[in-house]
N, C-alpha and C positions, 0 to 999 in steps of 0.2 A: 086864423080860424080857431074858435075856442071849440070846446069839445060839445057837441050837440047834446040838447036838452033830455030826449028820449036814451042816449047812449050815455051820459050820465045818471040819470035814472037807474038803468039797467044794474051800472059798477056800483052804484051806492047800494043796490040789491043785492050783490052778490059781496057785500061786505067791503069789496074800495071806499078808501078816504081821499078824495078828491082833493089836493093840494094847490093853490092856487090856480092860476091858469090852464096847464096841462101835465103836470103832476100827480100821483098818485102814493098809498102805500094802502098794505093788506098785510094781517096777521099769518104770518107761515103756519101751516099744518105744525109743522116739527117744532114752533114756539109754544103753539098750544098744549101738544104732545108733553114738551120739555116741562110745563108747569104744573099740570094736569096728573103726568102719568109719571114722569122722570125719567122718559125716553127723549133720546136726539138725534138728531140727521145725521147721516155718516158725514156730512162737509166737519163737524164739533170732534168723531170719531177720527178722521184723517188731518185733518188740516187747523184742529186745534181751539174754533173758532166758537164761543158761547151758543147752542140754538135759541135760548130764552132771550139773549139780548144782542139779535141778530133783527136789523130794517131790512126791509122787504120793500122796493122802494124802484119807481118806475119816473126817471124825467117827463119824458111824452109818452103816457100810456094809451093812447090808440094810435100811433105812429109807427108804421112798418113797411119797408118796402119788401116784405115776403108775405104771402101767406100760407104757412106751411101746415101743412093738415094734421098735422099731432098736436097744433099749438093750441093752449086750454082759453087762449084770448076770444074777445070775440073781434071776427074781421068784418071790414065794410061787405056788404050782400050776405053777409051768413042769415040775416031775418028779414023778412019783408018789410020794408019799410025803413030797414036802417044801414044807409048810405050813406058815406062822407068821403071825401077826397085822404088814402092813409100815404101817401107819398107822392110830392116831397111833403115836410114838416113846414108848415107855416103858420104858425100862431100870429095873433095881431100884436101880440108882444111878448117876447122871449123871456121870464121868470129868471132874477138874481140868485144864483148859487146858495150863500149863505142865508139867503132870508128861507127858502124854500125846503130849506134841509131843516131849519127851525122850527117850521111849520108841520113837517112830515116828523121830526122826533114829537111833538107836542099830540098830534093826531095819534100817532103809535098808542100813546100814550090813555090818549080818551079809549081805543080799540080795548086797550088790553087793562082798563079800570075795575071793569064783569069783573075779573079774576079776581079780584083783590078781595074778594069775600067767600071767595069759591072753599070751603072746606078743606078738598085736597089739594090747594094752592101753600107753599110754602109764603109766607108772608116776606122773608126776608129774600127770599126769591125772585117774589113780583117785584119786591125794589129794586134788586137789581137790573129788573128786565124792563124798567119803564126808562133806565142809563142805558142804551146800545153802544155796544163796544164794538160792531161791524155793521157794514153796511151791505145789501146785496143789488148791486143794479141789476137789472134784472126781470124785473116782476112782469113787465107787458110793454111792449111796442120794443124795437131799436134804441138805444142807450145813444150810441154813435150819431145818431140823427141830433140830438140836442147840444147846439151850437159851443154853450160853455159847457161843456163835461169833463173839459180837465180843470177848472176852475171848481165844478162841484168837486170833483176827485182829491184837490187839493184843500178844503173845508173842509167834508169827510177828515180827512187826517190832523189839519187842525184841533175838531172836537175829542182827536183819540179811537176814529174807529178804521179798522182795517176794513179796505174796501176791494168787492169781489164785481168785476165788471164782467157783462156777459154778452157778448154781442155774434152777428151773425157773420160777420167777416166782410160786410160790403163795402166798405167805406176804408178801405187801406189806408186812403191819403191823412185821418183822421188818428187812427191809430201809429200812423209813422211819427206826429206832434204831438201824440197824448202825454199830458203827466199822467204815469204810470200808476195804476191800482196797487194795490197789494197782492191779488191774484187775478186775472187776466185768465178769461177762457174766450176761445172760437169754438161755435157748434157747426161741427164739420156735417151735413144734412146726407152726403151720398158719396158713393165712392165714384160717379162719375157724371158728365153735365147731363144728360138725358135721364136718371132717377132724379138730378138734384131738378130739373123742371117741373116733372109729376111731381115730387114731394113738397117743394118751396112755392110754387104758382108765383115766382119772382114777379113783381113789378115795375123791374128794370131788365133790361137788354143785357148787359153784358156781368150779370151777376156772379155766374161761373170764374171769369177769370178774374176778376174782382174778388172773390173766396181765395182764387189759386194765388192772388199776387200778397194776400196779407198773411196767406203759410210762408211764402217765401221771407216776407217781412219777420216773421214769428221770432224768430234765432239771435235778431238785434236785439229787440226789447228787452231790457234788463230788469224783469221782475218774474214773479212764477205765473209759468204759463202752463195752460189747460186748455188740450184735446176734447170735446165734449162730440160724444155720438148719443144721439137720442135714434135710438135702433126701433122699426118697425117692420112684423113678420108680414109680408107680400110686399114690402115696398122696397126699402134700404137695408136689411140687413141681409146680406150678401156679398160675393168677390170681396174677402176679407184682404187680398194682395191690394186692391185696388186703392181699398182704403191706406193700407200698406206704404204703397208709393207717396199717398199723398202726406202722410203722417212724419214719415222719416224728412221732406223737406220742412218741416215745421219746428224738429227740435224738440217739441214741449218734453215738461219737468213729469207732468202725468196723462195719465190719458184716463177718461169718464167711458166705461162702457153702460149705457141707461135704455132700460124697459121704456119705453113708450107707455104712458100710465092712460086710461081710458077715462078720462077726467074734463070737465068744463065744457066749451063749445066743440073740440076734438070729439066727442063722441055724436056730434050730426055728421061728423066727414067719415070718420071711422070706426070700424067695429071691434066690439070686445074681442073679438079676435085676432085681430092685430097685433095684441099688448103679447111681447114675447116672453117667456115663463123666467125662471132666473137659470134656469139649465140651458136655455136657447144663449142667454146672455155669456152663461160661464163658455158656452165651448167656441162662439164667435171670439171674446177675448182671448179665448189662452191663444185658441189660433193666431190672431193679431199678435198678442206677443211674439211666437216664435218668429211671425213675420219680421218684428221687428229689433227683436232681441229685447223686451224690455220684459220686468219680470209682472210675472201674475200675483200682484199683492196683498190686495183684500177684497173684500165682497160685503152687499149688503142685503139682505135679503128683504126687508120692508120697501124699499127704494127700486130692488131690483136693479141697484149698477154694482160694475166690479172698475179694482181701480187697478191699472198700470202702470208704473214707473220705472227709472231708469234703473241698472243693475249696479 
């Protein structure tokens, strides 16, 4: 199944550059920010990583087997009319690693051309950022779902960029043979199965322990791993123990405390008030750390996440 005509329409609207088959990339808020303004995402703050020449870069962007209602994607029935089968992933042909990563740096590149005459665009800046030194998988649908993604993983670092894979934790079996990212996050949705139902509308059965068996997994994998809570006020962010429990079998290097931003198709499911302030966020986190002994280390306040790591 290639990606339907009207739902490509839609992403080439909303600024997607449509890569091949089922591929995708889009310019991050926080690269534009970085060129524009000289501000950067706290990921460049914490973890050291360029945001000006940061891909933003999605294998199968309408491919998901959740659909979780903060997610800014849009999902099969969120509009009338626009329906497709989002799980499993079947494309009529599965897209070669290195060609598609070529393709997605070359595209980055047309995106972010505008800037190059932009005034408050540093010149020697845009050159650097049209070279991406990281990669974010990331951007929309399940990562895990695209058959070769340690093959992309091991390309990615071929061409020199540290790659940040983000996935939802359903696919353990995939993550147990992955060549490893550079940083590796699970977004943990709820502190227990019946929020993670309401919140994710999984499209599988057994997605709960499926989450719980790749925390367990977490502690093998030998690269930096990340905790990611996308917190929402009336939904998941609560029973900070519960999360607690579930966090300490995981091990991770840090933990993502994150506002639920009221942004993209999320804002037909949920309401501006949802979005929890960055005082709801600090005092969820510290509680979380004492829960877990980890320290309360930085904060960001544009992003609205605070980060936790070990002591």
């Amino acid at each position: 199944m290639l990606i339907p005509e009207n739902v490509r329409k839609i992403l080439i609207s909303q600024q997607y550059r449509i890569v091949g088959l089922h591929s995708a990339v889009k310019i991050c808020h926080w690269t534009k920010k970085s060129l524009t303004e000289n501000k950067v995402c706290y990921k460049e703050k914490w973890y050291g990583i360029k945001s000006h020449r940061c891909l933003q870069f999605s294998p199968n962007v309408i491919w998901c087997d959740h659909h979780c209602l903060w997610c800014w994607r849009i999902q099969s029935g969120d509009r009338a009319n626009l329906v497709w089968k989002e799980f499993p992933f079947e494309p009529e042909k599965i897209d070669e690693p290195k060609e598609v990563l070529i393709q997605a740096i070359e595209a980055r590149k047309e995106l972010l051309s505008g800037f190059k005459g932009n005034p408050k665009v540093d010149r020697q800046k845009w050159e650097e950022a049209i070279k991406p030194t990281s990669i974010a998988i990331s951007l929309s649908g399940e990562p895990c779902l695209y058959p070769k993604l340690s093959e992309l993983i091991e390309e990615s670092h071929k061409l020199g960029m540290k790659t940040f894979l983000v996935t939802n934790g359903t696919l353990p079996e995939v993550l147990e043979k992955l060549s490893l990212p550079w940083q590796l996050y699970i977004t943990l949705p709820a502190p227990d199965e019946e929020t993670y139902l309401k919140a994710c509308r999984p499209l599988i059965k057994d997605g709960w322990e499926r989450i719980n068996k790749s925390l367990e997994l977490f502690p093998s994998l030998d690269c930096r791993k990340v905790i990611r809570l996308t917190l929402v006020k009336g939904l998941n962010l609560k029973n900070p123990e519960k999360y607690a429990d579930l966090i300490l079998k995981a091990e991770p290097d840090f933990i993502e405390a994150k506002s639920y931003m009221h942004v993209g198709e999320s804002q037909k499911r949920l309401k501006k008030e949802n979005m929890p302030s960055m005082e709801d966020i600090r005092i969820f986190a510290k509680r979380l750390a004492e829960l877990i002994g980890y320290e309360y280390k930085d904060e960001d306040l544009a992003s609205r996440v605070a980060l936790l790591t070990r002591k």
